[in-house]
C-alpha positions in Angstrom: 11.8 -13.7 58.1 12.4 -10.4 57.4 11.2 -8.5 54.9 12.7 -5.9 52.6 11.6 -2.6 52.4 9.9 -1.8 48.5 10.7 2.0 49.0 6.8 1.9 48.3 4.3 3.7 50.9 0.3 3.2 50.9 -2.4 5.1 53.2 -5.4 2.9 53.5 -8.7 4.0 55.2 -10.9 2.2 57.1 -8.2 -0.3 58.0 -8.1 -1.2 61.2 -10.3 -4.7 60.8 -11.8 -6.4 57.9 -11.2 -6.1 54.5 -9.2 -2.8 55.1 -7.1 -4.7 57.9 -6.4 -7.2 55.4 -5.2 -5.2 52.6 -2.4 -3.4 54.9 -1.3 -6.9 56.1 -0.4 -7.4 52.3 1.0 -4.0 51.8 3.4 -4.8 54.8 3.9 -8.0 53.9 5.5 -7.4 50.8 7.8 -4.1 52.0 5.3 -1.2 52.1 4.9 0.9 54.8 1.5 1.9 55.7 -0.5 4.7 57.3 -3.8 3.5 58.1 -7.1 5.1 59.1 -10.2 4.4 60.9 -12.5 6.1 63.8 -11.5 4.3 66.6 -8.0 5.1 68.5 -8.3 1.4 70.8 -8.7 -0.5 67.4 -6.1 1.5 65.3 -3.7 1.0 67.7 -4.0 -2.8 68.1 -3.7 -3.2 64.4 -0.4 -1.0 64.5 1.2 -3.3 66.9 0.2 -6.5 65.3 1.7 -5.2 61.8 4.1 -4.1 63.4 4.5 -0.7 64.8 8.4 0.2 62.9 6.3 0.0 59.2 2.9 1.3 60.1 1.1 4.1 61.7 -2.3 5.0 62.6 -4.6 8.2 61.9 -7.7 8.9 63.8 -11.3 10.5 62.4 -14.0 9.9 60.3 -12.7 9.4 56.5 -16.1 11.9 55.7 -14.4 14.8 57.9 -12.0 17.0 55.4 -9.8 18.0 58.4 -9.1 14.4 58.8 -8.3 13.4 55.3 -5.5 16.6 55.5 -4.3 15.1 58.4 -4.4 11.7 57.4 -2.2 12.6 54.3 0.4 15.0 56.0 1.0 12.6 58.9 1.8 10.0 56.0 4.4 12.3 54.2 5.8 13.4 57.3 6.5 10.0 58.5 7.7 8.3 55.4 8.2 11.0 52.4 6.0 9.7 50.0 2.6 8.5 49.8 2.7 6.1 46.2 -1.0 4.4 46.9 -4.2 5.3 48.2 -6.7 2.5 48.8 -9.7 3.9 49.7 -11.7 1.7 51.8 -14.0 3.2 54.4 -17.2 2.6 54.3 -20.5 2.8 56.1 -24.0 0.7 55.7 -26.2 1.7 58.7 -29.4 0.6 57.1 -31.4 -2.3 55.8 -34.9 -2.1 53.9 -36.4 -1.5 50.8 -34.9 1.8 49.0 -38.9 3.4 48.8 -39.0 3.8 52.3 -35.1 5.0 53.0 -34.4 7.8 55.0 -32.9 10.3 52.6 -30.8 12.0 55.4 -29.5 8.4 55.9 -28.8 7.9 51.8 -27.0 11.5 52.4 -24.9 10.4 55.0 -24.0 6.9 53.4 -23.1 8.8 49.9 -20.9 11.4 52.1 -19.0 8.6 53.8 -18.9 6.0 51.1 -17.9 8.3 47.8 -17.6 12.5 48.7 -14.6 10.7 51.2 -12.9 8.7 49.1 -12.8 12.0 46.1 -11.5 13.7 49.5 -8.8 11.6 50.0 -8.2 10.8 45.8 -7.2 14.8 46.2 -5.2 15.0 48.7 -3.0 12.7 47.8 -2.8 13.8 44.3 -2.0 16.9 45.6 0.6 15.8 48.3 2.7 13.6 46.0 1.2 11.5 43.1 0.8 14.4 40.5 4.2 15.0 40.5 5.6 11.5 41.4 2.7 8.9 39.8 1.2 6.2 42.2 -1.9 3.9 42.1 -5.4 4.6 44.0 -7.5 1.4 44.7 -11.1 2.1 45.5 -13.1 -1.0 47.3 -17.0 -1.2 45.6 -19.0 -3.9 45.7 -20.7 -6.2 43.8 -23.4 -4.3 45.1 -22.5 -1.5 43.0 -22.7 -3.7 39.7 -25.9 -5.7 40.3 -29.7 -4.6 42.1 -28.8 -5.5 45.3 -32.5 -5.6 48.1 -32.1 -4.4 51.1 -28.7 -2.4 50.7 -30.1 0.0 47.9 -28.4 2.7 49.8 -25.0 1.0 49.5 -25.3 -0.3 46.3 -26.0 3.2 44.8 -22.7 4.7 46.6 -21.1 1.8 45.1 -22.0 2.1 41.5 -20.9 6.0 42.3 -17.6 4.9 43.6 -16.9 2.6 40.3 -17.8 5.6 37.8 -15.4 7.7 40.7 -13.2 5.1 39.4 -13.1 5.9 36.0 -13.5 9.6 36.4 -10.1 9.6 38.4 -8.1 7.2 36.1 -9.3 9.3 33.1 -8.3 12.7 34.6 -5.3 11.3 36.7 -3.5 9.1 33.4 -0.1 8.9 32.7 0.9 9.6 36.1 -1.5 7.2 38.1 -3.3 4.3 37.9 -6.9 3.7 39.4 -8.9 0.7 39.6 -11.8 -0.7 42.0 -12.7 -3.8 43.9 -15.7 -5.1 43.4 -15.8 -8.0 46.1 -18.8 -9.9 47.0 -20.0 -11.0 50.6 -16.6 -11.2 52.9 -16.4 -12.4 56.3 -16.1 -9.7 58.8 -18.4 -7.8 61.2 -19.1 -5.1 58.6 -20.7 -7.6 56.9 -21.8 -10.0 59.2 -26.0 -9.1 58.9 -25.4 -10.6 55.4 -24.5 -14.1 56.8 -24.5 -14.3 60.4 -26.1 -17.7 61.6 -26.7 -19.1 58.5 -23.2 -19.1 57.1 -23.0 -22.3 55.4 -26.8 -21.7 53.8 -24.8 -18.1 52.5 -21.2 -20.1 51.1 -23.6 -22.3 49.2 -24.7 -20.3 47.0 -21.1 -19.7 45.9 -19.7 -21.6 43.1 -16.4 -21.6 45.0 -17.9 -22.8 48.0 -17.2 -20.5 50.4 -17.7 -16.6 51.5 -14.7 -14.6 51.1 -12.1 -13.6 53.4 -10.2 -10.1 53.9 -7.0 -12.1 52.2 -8.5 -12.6 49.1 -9.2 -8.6 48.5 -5.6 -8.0 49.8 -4.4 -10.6 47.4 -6.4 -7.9 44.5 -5.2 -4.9 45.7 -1.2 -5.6 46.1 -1.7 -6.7 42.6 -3.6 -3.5 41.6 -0.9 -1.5 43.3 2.2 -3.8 41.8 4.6 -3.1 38.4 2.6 -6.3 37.4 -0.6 -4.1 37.0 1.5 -1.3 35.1 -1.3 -1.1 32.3 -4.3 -1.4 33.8 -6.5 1.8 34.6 -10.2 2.0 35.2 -11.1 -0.8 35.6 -13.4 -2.9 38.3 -11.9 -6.3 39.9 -14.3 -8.6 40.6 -14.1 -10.9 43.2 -16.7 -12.9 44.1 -16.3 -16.6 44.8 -18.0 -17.2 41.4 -21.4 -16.1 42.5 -22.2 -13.9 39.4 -22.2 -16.9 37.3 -25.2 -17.9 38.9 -26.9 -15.2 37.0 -27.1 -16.7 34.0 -29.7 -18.9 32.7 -29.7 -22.9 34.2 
């Protein structure tokens, strides 16, 4: 079937697997043409050719390195004219342990690529077309980022950073764009795969929904957070989490 162009154009970091991969496979699926990013060139190009090489296009680096995020964004208007949406999605977590005993040049490094990157790429895009032509910016957090989280202090705190980066940016960037956040819970892919790994079913349990989520379900959240059907909504942090914050409450 084939599917008709929306005009539309998103750059989307981090996407060449996972939940980033995922959320470009909905972008394309519903007309969008799509620049992503990610480190490595093998990977990037594999996703190019299974979503199909005529809508999307590939930027190598690390999303923390300012060259890159110039790059990233002038490659995109070069290509297609326009860059309407901005998912920002890279992330790191190279650490696991209590917070009292983190590395600090670790919690550095984590902040730089998790947050100071996706304000990097928030501006450039800005810059390049959204101030003058209005758009949508997605940021992926984490429940992490909404709840104590042990063992992933590190991450959690860069996540709680990128929801109030959420809100700085839809506050300064309003009429013209629109910027919201993800908050999803566990998700099956590698990234995440220390959280779960050989004791899935133990993991999905836990959820009232019964199951861990997949890279669809955030793509499903950010078309919609990048669609006319999300027109007036700004600032605000998505949820979505197989139910597992209702476990919180009292039983």
């Amino acid at each position: 079937m084939t599917v008709q162009d929306s005009g539309k154009v998103a750059l989307i970091t981090g996407a060449s697997r996972g939940i980033g991969y995922g959320i470009a496979e909905a972008l394309v699926a519903r007309g969008d043409r799509v620049c992503i990013t990610g480190r490595g060139e093998d990977a990037l190009k594999e996703a190019v050719e299974k979503l199909g090489s005529d809508r999307v296009i590939a930027v190598a680096g690390k999303a923390h390195d300012e060259a890159h995020q110039a790059a990233a964004v002038e490659r995109t208007m070069e290509a297609f004219g326009r860059v309407d949406f901005l998912v920002n999605n890279a992330g790191t977590n190279p650490v696991f342990g209590p917070i009292a005993d983190l590395d600090l040049n670790v919690a550095r490094k984590v902040y730089e690529t998790n947050v100071i990157s996706a304000l990097g790429f928030a501006q450039q895009t800005w810059k390049a077309w959204q101030k003058e032509n209005g758009g949508a910016i997605v940021n992926i957090a984490s429940i992490a980022g909404i709840s104590a989280s042990p063992f992933v202090g590190a991450y959690g705190m860069s996540k709680a950073a990128m929801v109030n980066l959420t809100l700085q940016l839809a506050h300064e960037f309003a009429p013209v764009v629109r910027v919201n956040s993800i908050a999803p819970a566990v998700v099956r892919t590698k990234f995440a795969a220390a959280l779960y790994e050989g004791r899935e079913a133990e993991a999905a349990a836990a959820y009232p929904l019964g199951r861990l989520g997949v890279p669809e379900d955030i793509g499903g959240a950010a078309a919609f957070l990048t669609s006319s059907q999300s027109d007036w909504i700004t600032g605000q942090t998505l949820v979505v989490d197989g139910g597992i914050f209702l476990n919180a409450g009292l039983s």
